[in-house]
N, C-alpha and C positions, 0 to 999 in steps of 0.2 A: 504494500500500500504506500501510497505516493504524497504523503504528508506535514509538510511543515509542525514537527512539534514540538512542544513547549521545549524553550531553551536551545533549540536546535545550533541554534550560532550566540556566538559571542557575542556579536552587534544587534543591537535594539534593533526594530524595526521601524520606521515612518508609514506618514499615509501615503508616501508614494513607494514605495518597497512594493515589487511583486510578492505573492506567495501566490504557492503552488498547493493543489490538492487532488490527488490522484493524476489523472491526465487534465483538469484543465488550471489554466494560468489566468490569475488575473493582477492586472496590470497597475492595480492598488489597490488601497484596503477599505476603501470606502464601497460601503453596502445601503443600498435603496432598500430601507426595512419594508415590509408587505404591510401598506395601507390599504385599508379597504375601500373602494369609491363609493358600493353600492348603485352602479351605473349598468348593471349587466340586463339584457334583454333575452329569459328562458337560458341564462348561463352564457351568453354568448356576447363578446366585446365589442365594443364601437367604435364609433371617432370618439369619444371621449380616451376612452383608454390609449389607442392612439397616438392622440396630442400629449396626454398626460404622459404617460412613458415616454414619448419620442421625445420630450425637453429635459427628460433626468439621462436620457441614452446621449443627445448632447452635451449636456451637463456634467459627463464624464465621472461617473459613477466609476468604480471596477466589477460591480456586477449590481446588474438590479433583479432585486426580490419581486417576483409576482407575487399582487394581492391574495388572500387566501382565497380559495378554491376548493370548490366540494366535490366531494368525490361521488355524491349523488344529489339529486334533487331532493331529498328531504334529507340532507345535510347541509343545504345552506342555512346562512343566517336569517336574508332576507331575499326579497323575489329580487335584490338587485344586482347579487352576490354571483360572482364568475365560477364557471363550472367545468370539471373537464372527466364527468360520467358517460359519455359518448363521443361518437368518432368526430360528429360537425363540431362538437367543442375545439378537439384536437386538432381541426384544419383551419377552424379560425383563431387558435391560439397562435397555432403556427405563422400564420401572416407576419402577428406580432414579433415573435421570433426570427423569423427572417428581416424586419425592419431593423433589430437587436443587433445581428449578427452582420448586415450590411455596415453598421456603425462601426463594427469593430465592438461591440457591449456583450460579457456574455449574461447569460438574463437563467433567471432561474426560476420554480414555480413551488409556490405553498400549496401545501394539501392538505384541506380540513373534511372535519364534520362539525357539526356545530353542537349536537346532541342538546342538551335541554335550551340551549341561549338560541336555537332556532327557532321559525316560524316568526319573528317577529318584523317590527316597523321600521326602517333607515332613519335614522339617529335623527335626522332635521324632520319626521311626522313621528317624533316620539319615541321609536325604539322598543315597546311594547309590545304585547304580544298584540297578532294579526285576530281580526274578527272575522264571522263567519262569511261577511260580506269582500273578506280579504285574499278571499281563495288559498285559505293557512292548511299547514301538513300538521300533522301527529308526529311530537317527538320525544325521544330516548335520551333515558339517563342510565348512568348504574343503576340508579337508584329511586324512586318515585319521590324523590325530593325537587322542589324549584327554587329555578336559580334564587329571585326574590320576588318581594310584591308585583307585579304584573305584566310577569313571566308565564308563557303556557306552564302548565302540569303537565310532567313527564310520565311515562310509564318505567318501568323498570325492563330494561333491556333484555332478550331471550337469549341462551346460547347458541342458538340457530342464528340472530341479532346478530352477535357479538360476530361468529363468524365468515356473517353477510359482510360485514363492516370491514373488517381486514381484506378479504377480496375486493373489497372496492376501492379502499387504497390503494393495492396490487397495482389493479386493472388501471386506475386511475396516473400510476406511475409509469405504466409500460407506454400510455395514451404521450404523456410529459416525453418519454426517449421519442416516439413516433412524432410526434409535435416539432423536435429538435430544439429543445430547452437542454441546460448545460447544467444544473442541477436541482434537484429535489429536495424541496423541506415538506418534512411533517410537522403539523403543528399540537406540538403535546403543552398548548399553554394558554394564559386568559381566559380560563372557566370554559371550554370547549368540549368536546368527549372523551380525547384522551387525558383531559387535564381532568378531568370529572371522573374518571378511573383512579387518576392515581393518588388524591387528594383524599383522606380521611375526612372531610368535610362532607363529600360528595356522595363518597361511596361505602352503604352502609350493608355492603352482600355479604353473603354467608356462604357463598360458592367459592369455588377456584379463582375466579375472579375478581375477587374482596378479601376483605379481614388484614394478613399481616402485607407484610412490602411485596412480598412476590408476588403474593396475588391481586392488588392493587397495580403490580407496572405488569402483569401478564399481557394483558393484549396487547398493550404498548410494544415488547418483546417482538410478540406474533407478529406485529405492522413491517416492524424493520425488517423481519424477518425475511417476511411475503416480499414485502418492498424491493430490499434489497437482490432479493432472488432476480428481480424482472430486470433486473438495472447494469446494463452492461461492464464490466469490471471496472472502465477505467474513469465510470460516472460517479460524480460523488454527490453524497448521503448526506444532509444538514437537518438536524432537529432543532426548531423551536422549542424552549422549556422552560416553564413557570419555577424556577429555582424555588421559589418561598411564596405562600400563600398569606403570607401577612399577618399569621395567627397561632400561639402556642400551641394548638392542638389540631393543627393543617398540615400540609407537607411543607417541609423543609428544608434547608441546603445539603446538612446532612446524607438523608434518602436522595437530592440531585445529582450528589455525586457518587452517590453506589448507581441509580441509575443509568450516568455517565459511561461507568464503565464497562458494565453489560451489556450498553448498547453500542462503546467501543467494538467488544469481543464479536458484534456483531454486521459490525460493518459501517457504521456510523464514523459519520470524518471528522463533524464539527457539530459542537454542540450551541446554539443559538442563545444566550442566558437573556432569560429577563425575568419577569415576578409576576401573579397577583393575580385575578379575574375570577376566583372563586368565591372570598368573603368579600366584604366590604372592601371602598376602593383604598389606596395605600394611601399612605401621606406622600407626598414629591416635593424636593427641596431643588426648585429653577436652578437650572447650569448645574446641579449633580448629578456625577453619573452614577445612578444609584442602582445600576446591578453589576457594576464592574466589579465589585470583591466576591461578589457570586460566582461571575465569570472564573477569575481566580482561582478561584477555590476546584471550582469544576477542573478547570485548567492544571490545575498542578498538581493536585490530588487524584483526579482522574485520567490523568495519560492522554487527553484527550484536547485536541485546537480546539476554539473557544469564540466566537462572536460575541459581542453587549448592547444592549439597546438601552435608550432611554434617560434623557436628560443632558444627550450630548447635542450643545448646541453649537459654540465657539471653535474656529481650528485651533485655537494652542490648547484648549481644553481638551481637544478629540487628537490632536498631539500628544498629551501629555496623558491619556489614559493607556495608548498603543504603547506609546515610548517606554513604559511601567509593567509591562509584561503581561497583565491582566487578561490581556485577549488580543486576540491574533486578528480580527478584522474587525469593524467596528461599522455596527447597523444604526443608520440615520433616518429616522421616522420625520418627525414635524420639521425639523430641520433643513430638510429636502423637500417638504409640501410646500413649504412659503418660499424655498429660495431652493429652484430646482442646476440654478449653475454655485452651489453651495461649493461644488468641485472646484471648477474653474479659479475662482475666488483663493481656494486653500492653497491653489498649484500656482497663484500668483505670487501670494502673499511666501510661498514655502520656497518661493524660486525653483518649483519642481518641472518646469516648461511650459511652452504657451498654451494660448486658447486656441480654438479651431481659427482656422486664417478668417473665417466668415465673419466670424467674431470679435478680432481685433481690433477695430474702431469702438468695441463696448468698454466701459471703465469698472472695470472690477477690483 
């Protein structure tokens, strides 16, 4: 396996440092985190996504993150949510990717289920659950617990469910190579399905599937598993993961890093660290980066490269969390929604080379 890990070289890394992972290269470390537009029509992308993507693919990312993506129709979040459960998803995803890869960008794809946080309203009509007059699915949890006040009720997932569910990540990953995306995340984070398996908050089973740490990351396991199986050798594997659920008696960084490294052993390149989506929301203190010691932790306890999200907004700040060893690429959420040449900017200011020639009369 072909991966940059922890401590590899002597010298610190910057944002403009290649790393490598498996067979593919990317050209710096700045990561386009998977924001959700909630713009999709029946799963399928537009000119919104388009325009949106094609100013962060000139923006000079070294890789952008596809928003999350369900791996069926009643795993999305909401009817706006991108989908890649069938083959017309995967040819118009593909479009995308080939606008990516004309860039010289390589672009990568989130694979979710939404499990109980599904069926509902896009954040600007509320974010609720969907009414009858809303054309809403029936969704699965562990557990017949809801997320919170007015969220659907979940049923409790079957083991027939459970592993529907894992095929459909499978299928939905193989759909990603066929697509010609250049790497895959699951997204085991933010109160989602896999995150609602492995969270003692969430999941309150009595099967194989629940009670201690095994059986709470099992399916998780099974995904990468499945996953990995479909995903040609020299494609690499990136998990999104909820390090800490914000709560003494939630998951913890602890269990992030035992699961870290089982899903090491299992083929997994890099683990995506961020927090929280099952209890209440977290505290956030502006300009910290408050899941880099997550990161860290994962990182050097786990054997395992490392991405962080969240609260990185400044370049000598998002310098200076790389620069510390913390984590190996460094995913840029809101920081890149408001200011999609955020790049451009970092690689002026960093003297790491120009902008696009098109570009050069712009003042960055």
């Amino acid at each position: 396996m072909n991966v940059d890990m922890p401590d590899a070289s002597p010298m610190r890394p910057n944002l403009f440092s290649a790393f490598r992972v498996r067979d593919l290269r990317l050209s710096n470390r700045i990561v386009l985190s998977p924001m959700c537009q909630y713009s999709a029509v029946d799963g399928l992308p537009n000119a919104w996504h388009q325009a949106h993507y094609g100013a962060r693919m000139i923006g000079g990312v070294g890789l952008l993150m596809l928003e999350s993506t369900a791996v069926s129709a009643v795993g999305r979040i909401t009817h706006g949510c991108l989908g890649l459960w069938n083959d017309e998803h995967a040819k118009a995803l593909g479009r995308l990717v080939g606008t990516a890869h004309e860039l010289s960008v390589p672009i990568g794809v989130q694979l979710n289920h939404a499990g109980r946080k599904g069926s509902v309203q896009v954040p600007w009509r509320g974010g609720k659950a969907l009414q009858a007059c809303d054309d809403p699915w029936p969704v699965v949890a562990p557990s017949a617990l809801e997320q919170s006040e007015g969220f659907p009720m979940p049923r409790e997932i079957t083991r027939d469910g459970i592993a529907a569910v894992v095929d459909q990540f499978a299928a939905a990953a193989a759909r990603a190579v066929q697509a010609g995306f250049d790497v895959v995340e699951l997204h085991v984070a933010h109160g989602y399905l896999l995150h609602q398996f492995i969270s003692p908050l969430s999941n309150r089973r009595e099967d194989a599937y629940g009670g201690d740490f095994e059986g709470r990351v099992r399916i998780v396991l099974e995904t990468v598993e499945a996953v990995r199986s479909v995903l040609p050798a020299g494609f690499p594997l990136f998990v999104r993961l909820s390090c800490s659920d914000g709560a003494s008696d939630g998951w913890g960084v602890d269990e992030a890093v035992r699961l870290a490294v089982a899903m090491r052993e299992r083929g997994v390149d890099l683990v995506d660290c961020t927090s929280g989506g099952i209890a209440a929301a977290l505290t956030r203190t502006p300009g910290v980066a408050f899941n880099a010691e997550a990161a860290s932790r994962v990182r050097t306890e786990g054997g395992i490269s490392t991405g962080t999200v969240g609260g990185i907004v400044g370049i000598d700040q998002a310098q200076a969390v790389l620069a510390s060893g913390q984590a190996d690429i460094l995913f840029l959420g809101r920081a890149l929604l408001s200011d999609p040449f955020w790049t451009l900017r970092a690689r002026r200011m960093l003297n790491a080379g120009d902008v696009p020639a098109q570009y050069l009369r712009a003042t960055f």
